[in-house]
N, C-alpha and C positions, 0 to 999 in steps of 0.2 A: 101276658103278665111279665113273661120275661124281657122283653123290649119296652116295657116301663120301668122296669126296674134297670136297666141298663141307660136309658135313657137320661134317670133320676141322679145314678149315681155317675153321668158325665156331666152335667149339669153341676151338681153339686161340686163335685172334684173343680172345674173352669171357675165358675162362680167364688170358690174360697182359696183359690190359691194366688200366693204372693210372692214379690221375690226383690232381690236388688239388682239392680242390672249397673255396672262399674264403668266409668272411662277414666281413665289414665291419661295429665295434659302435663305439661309445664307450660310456665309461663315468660317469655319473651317479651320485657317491656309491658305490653297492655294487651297484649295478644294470648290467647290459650292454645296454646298449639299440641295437637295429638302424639302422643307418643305412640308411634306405627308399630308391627311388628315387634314387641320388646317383649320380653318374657317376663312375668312377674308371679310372686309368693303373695299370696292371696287371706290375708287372716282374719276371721272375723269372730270378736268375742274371746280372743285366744282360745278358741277350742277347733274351730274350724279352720285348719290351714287347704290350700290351694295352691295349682302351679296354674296359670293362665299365659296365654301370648295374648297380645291383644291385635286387632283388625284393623285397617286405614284409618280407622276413623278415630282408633283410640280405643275400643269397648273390649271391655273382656268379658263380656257375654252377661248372662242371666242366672244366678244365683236364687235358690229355691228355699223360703226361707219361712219360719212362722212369725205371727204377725209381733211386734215388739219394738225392742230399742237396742240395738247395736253400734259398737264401736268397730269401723274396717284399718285394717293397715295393710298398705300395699308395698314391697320392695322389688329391686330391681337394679343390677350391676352396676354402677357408673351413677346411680344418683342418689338422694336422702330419701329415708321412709316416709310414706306419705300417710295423712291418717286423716278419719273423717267421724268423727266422734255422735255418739248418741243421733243416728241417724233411726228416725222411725218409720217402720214399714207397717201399713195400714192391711187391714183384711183384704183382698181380693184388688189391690194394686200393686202397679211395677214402678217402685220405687228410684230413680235416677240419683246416681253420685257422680259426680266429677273430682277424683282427687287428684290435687297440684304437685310434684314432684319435682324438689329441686336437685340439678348438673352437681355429683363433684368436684370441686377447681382438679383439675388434672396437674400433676407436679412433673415437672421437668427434672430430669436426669441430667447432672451437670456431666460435659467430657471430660 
């Protein structure tokens, strides 16, 4: 009985869980190019803040979330806030975002 009831409630838990999983690109021309390695504030719904780095690939991982409609904002040193509005995440899937991040123009220091 106990290893049904354990059984039930892994099943059940795999089964209803959902989440957003984040990449961070900008865009160059017509290209989306990953932004590697960069550290980012991670806020979803203004109540959930985050500090993520993201991986080669861009991804700042997998966010654990219940099912609904969420606004993400993502910032990060050196560029503008990125945002990804009324993104819906369904029961028992992983919801993919790609938000676009745009370069600060860098100001020169006259001698």
């Amino acid at each position: 009985m106990k290893q049904l009831f354990l059984y039930l409630f892994f099943i059940t838990g795999v089964l209803k869980s959902q989440c957003i999983f984040i990449y961070a690109a900008e865009k160059i021309k017509t290209a989306e190019i990953p932004l590697t390695k960069t550290d980012f504030t991670v806020t979803i719904n203004d109540t959930l803040k985050l500090v993520r780095s993201s991986d080669n690939d861009g991804s700042l991982g997998r966010i654990s979330v219940e099912k609904g409609k969420y606004n993400i904002k993502i910032k990060s040193a050196g560029f503008s806030d990125g945002f990804q509005n009324e993104v819906v995440v369904n029961e028992s899937r992983t919801t993919d975002v790609t938000i676009i991040l745009t370069r600060k123009p860098t100001i020169k220091k006259e001698k």
